[in-house]
Biopython code that builds the backbone (N, CA, C, O; Angstrom):
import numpy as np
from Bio.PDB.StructureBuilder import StructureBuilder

atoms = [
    (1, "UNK", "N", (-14.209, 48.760, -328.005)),
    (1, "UNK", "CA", (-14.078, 48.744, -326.570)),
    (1, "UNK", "C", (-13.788, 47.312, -326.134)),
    (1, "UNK", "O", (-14.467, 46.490, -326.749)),
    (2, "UNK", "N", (-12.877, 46.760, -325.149)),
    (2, "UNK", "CA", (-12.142, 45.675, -324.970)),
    (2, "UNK", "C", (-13.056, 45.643, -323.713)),
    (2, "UNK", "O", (-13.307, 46.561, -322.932)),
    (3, "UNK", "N", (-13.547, 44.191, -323.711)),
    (3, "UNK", "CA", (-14.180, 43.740, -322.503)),
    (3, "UNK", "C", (-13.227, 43.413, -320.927)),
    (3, "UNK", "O", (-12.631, 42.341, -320.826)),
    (4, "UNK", "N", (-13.189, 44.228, -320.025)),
    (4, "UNK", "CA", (-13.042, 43.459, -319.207)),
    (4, "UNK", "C", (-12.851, 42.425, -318.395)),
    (4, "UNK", "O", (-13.771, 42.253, -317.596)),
    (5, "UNK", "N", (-11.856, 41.589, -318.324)),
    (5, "UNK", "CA", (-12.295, 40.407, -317.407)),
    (5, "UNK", "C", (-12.565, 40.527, -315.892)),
    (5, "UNK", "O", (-11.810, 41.266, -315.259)),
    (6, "UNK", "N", (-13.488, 39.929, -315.285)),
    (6, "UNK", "CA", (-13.925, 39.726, -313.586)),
    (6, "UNK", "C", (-14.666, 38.668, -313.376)),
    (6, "UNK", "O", (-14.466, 37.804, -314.230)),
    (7, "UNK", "N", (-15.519, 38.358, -312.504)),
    (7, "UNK", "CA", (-16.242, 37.748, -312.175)),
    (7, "UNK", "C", (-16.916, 38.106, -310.737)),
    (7, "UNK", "O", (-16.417, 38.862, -309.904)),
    (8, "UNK", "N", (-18.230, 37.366, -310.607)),
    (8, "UNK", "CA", (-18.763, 37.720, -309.069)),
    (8, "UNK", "C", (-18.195, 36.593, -307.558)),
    (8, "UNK", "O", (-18.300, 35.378, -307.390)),
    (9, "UNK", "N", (-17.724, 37.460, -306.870)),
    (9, "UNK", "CA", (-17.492, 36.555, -305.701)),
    (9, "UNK", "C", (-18.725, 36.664, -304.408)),
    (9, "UNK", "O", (-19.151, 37.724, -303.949)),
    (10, "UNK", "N", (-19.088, 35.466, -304.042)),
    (10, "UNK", "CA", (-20.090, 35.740, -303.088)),
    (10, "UNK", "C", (-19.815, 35.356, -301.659)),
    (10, "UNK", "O", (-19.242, 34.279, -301.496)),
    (11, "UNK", "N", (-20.084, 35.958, -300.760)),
    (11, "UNK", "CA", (-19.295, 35.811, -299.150)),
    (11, "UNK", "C", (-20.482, 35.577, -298.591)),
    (11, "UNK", "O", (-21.511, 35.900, -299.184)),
    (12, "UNK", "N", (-20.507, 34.954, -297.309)),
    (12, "UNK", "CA", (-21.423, 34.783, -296.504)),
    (12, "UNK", "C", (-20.713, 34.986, -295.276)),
    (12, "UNK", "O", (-19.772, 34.270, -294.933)),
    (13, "UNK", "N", (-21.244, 36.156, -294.469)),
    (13, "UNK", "CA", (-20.559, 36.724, -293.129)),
    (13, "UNK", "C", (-21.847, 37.209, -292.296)),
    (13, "UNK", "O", (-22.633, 38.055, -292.724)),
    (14, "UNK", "N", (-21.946, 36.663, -291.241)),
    (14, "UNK", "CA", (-23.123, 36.902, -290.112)),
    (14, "UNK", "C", (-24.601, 36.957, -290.542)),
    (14, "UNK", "O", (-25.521, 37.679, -290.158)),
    (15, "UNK", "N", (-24.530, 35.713, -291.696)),
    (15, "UNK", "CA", (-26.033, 35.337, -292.030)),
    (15, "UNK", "C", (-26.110, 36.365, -293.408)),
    (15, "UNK", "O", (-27.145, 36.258, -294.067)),
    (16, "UNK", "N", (-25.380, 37.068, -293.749)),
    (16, "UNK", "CA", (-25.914, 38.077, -295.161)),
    (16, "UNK", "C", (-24.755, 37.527, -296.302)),
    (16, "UNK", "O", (-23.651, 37.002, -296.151)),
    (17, "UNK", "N", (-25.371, 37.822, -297.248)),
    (17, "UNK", "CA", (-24.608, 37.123, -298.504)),
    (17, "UNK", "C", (-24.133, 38.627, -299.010)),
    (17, "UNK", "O", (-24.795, 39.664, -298.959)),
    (18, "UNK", "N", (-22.896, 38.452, -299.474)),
    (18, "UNK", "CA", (-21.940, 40.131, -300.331)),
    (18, "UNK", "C", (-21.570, 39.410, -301.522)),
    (18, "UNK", "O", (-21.147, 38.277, -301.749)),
    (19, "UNK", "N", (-21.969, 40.789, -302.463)),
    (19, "UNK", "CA", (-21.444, 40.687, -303.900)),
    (19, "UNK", "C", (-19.871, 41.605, -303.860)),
    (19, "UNK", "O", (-19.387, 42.585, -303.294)),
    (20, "UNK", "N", (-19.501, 40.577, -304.840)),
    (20, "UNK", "CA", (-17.814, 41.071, -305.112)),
    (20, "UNK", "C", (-17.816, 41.168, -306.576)),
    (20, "UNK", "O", (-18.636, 40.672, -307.348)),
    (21, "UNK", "N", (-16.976, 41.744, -306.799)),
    (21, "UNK", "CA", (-16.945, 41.447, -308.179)),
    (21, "UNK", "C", (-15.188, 41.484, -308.250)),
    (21, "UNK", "O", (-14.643, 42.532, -307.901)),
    (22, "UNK", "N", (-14.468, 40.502, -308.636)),
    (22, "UNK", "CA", (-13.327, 39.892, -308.714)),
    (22, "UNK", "C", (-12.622, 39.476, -309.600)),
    (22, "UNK", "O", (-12.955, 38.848, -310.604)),
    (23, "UNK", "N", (-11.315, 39.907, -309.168)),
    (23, "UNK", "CA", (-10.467, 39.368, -310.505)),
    (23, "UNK", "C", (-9.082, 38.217, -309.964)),
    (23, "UNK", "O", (-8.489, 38.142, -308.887)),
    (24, "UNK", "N", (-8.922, 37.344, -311.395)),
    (24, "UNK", "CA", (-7.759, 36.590, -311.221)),
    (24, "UNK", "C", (-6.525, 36.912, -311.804)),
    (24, "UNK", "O", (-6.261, 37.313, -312.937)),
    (25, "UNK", "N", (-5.933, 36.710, -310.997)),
    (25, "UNK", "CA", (-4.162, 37.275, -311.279)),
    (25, "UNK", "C", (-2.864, 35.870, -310.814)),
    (25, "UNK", "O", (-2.849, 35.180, -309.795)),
    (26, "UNK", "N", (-2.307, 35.857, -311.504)),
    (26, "UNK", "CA", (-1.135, 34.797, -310.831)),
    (26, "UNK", "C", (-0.187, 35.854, -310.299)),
    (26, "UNK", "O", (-0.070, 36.871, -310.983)),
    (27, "UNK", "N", (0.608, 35.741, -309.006)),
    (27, "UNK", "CA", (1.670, 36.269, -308.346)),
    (27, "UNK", "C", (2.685, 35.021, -307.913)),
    (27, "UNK", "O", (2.439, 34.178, -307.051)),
    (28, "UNK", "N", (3.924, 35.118, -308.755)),
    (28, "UNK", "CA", (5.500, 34.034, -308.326)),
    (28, "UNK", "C", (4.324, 33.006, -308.545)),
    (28, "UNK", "O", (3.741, 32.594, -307.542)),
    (29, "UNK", "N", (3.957, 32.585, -309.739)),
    (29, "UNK", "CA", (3.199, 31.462, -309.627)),
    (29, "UNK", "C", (1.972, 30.532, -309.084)),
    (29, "UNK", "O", (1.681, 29.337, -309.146)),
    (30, "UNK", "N", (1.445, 31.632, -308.559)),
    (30, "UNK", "CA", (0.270, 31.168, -307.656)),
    (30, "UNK", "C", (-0.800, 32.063, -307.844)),
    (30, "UNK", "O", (-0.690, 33.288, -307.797)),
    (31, "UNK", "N", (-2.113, 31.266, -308.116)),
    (31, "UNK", "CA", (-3.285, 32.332, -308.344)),
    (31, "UNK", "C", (-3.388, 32.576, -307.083)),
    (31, "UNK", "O", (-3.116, 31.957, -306.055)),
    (32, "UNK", "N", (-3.973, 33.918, -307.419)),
    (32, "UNK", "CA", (-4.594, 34.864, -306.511)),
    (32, "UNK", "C", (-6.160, 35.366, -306.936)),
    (32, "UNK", "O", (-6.264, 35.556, -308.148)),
    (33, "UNK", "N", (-7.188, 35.573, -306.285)),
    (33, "UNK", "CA", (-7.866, 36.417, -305.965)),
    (33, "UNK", "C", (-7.843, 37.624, -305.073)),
    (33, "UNK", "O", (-7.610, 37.731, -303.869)),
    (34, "UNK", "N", (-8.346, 39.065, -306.592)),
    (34, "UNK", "CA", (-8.344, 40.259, -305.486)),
    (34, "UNK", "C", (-9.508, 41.066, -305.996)),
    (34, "UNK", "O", (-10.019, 41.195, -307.108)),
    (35, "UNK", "N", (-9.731, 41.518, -304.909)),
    (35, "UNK", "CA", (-11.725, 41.937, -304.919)),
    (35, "UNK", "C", (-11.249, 43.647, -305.966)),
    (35, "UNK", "O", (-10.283, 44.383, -305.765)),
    (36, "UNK", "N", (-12.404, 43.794, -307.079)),
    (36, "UNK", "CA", (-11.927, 44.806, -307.680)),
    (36, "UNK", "C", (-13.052, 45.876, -307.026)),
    (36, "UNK", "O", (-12.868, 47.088, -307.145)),
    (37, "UNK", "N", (-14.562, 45.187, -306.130)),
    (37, "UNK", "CA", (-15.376, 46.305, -305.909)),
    (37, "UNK", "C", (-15.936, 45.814, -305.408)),
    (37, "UNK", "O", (-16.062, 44.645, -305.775)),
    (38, "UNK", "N", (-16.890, 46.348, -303.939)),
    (38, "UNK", "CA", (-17.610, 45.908, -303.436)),
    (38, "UNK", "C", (-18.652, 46.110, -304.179)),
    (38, "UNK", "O", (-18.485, 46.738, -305.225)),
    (39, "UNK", "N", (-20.287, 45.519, -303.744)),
    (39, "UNK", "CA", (-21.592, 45.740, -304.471)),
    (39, "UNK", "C", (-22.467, 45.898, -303.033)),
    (39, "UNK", "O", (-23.574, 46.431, -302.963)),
    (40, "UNK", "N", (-21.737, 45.331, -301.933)),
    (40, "UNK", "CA", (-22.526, 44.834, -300.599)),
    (40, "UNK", "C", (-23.717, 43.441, -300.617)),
    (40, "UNK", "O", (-23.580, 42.295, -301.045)),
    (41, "UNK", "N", (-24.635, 43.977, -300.101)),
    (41, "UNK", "CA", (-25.626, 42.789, -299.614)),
    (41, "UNK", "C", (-25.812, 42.677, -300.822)),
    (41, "UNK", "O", (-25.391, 43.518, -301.617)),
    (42, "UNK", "N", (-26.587, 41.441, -301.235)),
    (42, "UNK", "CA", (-27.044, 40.799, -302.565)),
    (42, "UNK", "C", (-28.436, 41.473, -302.972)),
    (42, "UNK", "O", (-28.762, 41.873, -304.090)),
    (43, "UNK", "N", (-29.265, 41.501, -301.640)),
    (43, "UNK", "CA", (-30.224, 42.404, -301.607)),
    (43, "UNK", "C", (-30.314, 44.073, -302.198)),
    (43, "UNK", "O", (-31.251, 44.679, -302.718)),
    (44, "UNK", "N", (-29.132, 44.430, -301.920)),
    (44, "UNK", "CA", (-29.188, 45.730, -302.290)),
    (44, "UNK", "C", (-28.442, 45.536, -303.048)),
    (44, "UNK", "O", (-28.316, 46.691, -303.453)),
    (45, "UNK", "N", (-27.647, 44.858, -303.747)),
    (45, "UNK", "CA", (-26.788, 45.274, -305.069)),
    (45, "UNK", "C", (-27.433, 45.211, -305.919)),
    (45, "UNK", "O", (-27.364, 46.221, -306.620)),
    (46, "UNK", "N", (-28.272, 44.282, -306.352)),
    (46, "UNK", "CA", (-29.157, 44.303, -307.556)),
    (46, "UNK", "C", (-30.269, 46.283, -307.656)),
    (46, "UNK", "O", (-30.102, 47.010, -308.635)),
    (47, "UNK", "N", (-30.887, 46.550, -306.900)),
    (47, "UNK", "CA", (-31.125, 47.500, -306.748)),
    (47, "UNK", "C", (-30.060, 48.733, -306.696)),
    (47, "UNK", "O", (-30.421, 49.773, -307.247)),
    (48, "UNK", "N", (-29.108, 48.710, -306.238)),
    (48, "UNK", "CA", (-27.657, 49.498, -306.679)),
    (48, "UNK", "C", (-27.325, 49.576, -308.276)),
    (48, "UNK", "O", (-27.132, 50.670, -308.806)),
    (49, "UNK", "N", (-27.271, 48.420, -308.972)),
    (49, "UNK", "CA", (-27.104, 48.213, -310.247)),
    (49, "UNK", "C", (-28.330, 48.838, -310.957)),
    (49, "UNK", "O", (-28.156, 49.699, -311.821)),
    (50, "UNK", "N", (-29.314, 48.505, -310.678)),
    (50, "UNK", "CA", (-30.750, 49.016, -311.038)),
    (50, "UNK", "C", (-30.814, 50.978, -311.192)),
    (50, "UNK", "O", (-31.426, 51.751, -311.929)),
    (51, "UNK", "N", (-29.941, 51.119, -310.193)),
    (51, "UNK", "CA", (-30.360, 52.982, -309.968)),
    (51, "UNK", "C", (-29.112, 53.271, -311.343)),
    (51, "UNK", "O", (-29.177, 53.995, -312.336)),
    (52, "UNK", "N", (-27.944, 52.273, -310.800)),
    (52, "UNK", "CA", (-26.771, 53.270, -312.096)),
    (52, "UNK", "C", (-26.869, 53.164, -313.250)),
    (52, "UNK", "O", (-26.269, 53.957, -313.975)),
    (53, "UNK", "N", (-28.056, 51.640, -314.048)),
    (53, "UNK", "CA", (-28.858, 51.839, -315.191)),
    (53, "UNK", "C", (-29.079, 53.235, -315.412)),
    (53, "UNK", "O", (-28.558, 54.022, -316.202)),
    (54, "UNK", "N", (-30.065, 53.383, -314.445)),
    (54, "UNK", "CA", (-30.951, 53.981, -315.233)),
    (54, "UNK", "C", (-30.423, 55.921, -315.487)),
    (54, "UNK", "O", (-30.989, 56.775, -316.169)),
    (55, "UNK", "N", (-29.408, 56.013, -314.792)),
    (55, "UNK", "CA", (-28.448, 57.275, -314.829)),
    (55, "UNK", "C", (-27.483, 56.865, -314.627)),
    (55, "UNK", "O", (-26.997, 56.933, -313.498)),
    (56, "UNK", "N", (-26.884, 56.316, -315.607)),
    (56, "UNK", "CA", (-25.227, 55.742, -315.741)),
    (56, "UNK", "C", (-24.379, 57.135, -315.663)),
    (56, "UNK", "O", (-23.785, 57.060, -314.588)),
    (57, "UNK", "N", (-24.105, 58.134, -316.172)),
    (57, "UNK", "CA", (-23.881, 59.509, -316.219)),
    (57, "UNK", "C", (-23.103, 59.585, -314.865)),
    (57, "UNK", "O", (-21.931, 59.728, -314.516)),
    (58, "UNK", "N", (-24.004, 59.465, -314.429)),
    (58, "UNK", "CA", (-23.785, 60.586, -312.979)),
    (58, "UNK", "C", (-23.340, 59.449, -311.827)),
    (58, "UNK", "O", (-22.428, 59.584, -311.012)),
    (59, "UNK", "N", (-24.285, 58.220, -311.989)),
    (59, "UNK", "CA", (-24.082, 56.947, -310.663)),
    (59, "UNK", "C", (-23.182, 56.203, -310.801)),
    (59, "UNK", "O", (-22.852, 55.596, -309.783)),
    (60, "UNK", "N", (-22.356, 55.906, -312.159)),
    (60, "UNK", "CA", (-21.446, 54.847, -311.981)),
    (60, "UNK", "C", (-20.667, 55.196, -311.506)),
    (60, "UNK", "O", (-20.487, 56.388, -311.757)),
    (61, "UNK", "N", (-19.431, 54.453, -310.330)),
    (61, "UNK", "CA", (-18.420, 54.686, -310.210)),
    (61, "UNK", "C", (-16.855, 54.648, -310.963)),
    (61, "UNK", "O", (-16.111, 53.820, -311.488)),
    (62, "UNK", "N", (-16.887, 56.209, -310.626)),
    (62, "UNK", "CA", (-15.532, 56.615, -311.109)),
    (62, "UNK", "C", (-14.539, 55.562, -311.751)),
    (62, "UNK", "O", (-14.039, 55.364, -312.858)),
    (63, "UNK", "N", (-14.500, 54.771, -310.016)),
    (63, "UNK", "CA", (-13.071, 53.611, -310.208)),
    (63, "UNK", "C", (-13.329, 52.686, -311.164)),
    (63, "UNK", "O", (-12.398, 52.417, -311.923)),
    (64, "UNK", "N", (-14.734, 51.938, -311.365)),
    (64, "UNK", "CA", (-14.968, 51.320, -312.486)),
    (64, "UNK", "C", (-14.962, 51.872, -313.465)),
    (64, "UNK", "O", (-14.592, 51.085, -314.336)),
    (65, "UNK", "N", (-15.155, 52.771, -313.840)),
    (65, "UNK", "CA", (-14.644, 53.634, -315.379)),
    (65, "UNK", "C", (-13.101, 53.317, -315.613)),
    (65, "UNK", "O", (-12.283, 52.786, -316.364)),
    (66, "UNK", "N", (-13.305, 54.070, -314.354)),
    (66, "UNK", "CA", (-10.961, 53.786, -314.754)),
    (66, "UNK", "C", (-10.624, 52.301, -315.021)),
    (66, "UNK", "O", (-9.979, 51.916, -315.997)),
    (67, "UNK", "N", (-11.130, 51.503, -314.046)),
    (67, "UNK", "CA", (-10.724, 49.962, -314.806)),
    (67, "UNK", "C", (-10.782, 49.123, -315.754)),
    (67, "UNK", "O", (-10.323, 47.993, -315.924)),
    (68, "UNK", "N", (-11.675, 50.121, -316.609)),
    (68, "UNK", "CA", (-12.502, 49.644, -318.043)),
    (68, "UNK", "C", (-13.606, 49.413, -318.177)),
    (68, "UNK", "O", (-14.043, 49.140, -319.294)),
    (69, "UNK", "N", (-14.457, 49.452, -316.997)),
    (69, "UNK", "CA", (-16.080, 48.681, -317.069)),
    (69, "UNK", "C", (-17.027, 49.696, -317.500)),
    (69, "UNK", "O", (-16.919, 50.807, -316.981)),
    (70, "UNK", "N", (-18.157, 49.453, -318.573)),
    (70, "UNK", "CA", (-19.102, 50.633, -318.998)),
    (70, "UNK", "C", (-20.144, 49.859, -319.066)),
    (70, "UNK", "O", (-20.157, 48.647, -318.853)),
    (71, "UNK", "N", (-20.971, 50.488, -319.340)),
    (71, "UNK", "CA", (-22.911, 50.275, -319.713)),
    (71, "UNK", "C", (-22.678, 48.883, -320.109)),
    (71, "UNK", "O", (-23.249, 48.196, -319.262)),
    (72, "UNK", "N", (-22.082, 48.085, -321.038)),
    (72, "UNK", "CA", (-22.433, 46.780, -320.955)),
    (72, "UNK", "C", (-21.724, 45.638, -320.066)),
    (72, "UNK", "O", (-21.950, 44.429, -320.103)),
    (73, "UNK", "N", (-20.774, 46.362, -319.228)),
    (73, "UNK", "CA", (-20.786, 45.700, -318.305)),
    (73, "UNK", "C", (-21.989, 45.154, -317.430)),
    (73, "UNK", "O", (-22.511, 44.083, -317.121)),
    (74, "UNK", "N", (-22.114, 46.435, -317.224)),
    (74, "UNK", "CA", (-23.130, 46.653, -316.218)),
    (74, "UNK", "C", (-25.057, 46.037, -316.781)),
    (74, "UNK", "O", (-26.205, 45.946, -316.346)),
    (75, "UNK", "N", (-24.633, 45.906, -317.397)),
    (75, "UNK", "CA", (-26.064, 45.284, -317.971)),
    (75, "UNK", "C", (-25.679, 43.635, -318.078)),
    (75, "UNK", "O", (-26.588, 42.848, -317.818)),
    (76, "UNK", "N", (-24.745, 43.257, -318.343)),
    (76, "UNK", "CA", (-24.160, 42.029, -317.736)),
    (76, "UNK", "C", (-24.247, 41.574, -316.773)),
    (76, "UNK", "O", (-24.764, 40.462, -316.666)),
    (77, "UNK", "N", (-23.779, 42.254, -315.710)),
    (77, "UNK", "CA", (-24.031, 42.046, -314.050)),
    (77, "UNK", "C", (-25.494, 41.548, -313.566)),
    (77, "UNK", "O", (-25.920, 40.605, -312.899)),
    (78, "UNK", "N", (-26.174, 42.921, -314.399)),
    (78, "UNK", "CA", (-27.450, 42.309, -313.658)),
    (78, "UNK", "C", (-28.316, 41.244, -314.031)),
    (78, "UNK", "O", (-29.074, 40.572, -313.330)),
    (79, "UNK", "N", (-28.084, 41.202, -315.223)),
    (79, "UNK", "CA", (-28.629, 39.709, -316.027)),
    (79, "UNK", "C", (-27.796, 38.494, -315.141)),
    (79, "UNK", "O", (-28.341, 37.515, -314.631)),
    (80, "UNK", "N", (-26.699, 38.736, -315.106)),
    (80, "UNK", "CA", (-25.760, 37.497, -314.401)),
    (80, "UNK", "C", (-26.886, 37.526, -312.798)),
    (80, "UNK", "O", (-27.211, 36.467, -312.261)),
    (81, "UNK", "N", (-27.184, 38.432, -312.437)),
    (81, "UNK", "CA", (-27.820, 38.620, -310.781)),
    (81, "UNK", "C", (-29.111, 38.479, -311.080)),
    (81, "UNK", "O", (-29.735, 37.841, -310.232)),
    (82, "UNK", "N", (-29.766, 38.880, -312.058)),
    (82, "UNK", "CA", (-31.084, 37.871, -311.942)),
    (82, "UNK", "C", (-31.239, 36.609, -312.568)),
    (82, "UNK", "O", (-32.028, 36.007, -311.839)),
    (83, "UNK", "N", (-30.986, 36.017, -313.330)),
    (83, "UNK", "CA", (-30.825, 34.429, -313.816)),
    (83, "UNK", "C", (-30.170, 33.733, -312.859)),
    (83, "UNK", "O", (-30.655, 32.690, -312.419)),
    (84, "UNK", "N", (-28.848, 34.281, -312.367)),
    (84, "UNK", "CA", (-28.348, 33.174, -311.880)),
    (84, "UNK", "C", (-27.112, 32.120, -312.484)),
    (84, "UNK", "O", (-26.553, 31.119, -312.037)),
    (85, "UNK", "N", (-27.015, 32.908, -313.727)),
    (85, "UNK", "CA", (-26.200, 32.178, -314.810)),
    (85, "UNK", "C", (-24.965, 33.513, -315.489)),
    (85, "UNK", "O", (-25.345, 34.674, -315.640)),
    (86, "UNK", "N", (-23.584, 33.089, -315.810)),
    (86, "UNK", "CA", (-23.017, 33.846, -316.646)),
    (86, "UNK", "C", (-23.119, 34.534, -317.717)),
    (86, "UNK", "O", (-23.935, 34.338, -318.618)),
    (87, "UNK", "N", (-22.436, 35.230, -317.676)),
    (87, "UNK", "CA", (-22.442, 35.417, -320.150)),
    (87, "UNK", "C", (-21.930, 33.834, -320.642)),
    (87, "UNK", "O", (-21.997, 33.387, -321.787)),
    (88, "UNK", "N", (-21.653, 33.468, -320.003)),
    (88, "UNK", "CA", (-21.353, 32.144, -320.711)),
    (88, "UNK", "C", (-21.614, 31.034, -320.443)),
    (88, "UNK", "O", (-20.957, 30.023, -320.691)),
    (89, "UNK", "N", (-22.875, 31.164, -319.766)),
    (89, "UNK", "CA", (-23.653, 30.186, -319.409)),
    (89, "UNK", "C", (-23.402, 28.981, -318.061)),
    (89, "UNK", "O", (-24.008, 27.913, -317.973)),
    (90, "UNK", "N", (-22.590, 29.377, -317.310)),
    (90, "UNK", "CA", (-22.007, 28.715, -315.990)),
    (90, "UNK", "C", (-23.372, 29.384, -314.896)),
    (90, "UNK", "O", (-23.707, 30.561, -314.767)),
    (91, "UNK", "N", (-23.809, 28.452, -314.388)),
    (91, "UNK", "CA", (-23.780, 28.590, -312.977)),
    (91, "UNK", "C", (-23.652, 29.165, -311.923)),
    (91, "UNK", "O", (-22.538, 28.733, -311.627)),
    (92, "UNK", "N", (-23.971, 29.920, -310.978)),
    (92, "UNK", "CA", (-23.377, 30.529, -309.890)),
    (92, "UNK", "C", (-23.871, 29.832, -309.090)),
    (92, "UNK", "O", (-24.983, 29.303, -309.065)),
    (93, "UNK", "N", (-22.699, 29.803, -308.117)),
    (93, "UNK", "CA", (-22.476, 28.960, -306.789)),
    (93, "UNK", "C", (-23.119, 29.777, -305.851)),
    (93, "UNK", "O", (-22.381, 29.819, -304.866)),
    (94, "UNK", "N", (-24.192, 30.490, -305.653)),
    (94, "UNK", "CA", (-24.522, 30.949, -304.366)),
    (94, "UNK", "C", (-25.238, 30.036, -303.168)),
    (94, "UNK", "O", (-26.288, 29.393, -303.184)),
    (95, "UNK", "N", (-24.681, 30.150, -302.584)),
    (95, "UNK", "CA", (-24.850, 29.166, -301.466)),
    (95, "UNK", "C", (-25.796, 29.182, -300.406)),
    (95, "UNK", "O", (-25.576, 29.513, -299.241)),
    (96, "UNK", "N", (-27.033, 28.739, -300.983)),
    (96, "UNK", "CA", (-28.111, 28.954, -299.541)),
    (96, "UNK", "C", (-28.180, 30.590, -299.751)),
    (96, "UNK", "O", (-27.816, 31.273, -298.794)),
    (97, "UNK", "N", (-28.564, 31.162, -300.781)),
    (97, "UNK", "CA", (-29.457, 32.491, -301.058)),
    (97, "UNK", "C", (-30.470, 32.692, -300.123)),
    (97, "UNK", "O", (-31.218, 33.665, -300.223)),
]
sb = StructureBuilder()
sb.init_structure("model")
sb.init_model(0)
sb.init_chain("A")
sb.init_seg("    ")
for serial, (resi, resn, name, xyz) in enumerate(atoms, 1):
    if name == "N":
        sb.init_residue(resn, " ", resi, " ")
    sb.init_atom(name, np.array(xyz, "f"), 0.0, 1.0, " ", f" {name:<3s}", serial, name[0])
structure = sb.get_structure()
């Protein structure tokens, strides 16, 4: 199974912080960012991630299947959302959590 590439994007809009989860693409030469999924509030995504653990079956979404993402994605994510750190050991920039 071929890993995925993405990453998390984090927004801050009317005082609440949103999880993205995002990908990079060049278009005529110029990167781009384009959001592959919302997660919503930061607050509730971790708990979102938490429910499709634990019944991956039935809770994950569809569209992430189709894009390639499975169970170790997703067990990725949330390690990345509680540490605070990548699979590869970077940092996240969240800004005033």
């Amino acid at each position: 199974m071929a890993t995925q590439t993405g990453f998390f994007k984090f927004v801050r809009s009317k005082g609440n912080l949103y999880v993205y989860l995002a990908k990079g693409i060049r278009i005529d030469g110029k990167k781009k960012t384009i959001t592959i999924y919302s997660f919503g509030k930061i607050s509730e995504a971790l708990e979102k991630l938490y429910s499709w653990r634990e019944n991956f079956e039935e809770m994950f979404p569809e569209e992430l299947i189709e894009l390639g993402y499975y169970y170790d994605d997703l067990d990725e994510w949330i390690l990345t959302l509680e540490t605070g750190y990548s699979k590869r050991g970077r940092k996240l920039l969240i800004a005033c959590m």
